[in-house]
C-alpha positions, -999 to 999 in steps of 0.1 A, spaced: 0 0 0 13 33 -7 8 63 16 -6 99 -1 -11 130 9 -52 133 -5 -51 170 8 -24 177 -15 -37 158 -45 -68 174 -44 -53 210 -42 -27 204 -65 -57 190 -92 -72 226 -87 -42 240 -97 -35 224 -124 -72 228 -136 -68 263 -134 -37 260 -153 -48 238 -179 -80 263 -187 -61 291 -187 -42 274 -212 -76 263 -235 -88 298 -231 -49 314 -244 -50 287 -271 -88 294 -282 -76 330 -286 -53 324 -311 -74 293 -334 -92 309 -365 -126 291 -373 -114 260 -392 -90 256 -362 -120 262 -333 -144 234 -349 -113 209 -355 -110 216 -312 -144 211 -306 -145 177 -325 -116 167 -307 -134 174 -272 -161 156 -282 -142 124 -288 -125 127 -255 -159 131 -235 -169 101 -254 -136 84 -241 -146 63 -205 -110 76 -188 -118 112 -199 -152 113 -181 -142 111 -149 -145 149 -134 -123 164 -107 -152 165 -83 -157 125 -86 -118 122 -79 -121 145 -52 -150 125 -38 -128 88 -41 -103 105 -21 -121 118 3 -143 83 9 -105 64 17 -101 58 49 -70 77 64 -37 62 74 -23 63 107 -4 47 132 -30 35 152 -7 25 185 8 57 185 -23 77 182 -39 58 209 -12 62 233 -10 100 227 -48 99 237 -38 75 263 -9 103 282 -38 131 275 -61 110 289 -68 134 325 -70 168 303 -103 182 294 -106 172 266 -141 175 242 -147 139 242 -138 107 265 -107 93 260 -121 59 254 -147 71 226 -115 82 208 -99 49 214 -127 29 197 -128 59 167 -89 55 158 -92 19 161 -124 11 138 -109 42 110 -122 74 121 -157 63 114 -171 77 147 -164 40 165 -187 19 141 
């Protein structure tokens, strides 16, 4: 299994999807006619292509719906020596959320 930074993916895919429009739009700019409806053809076959029609948002979603990866000891046994502060919720209930993946201990 590899580890990734999702965070990072996701911002870095905005980026990039800025850059790549910015791009289209500087590149549209300079097509005559001819040039614009050879584009658009070419756009429509690549919607029409399965590993084109996946948008940002779906990816986004994929990432977010993995579950994230931790040490699992050494979270618990932080909780464990901040176990007498105040803290917002029982040290136990924390416990049993790290240990089932964050899924609020189900």
């Amino acid at each position: 299994m590899r580890l990734i930074d999702a965070d990072k993916i996701k911002s870095n895919m905005k980026k990039e999807e800025q850059k790549d429009i910015e791009n289209f739009m500087s590149l549209c700019t300079r097509l005559n006619e001819k040039g614009l409806k050879r584009l658009l053809e070419y756009m429509e076959m690549l919607v029409r292509m399965p590993e084109y029609r996946k948008s940002d948002e779906e990816i986004s979603s994929l990432l977010d719906k993995q579950p994230t990866a931790y040490d699992m000891d050494k979270v618990c046994r932080k909780i464990n020596e901040n176990k007498d502060m105040d803290n917002i919720i029982d040290a136990d209930l924390a416990i049993k959320i790290v240990k089932s993946g964050g899924t609020n201990g189900h």
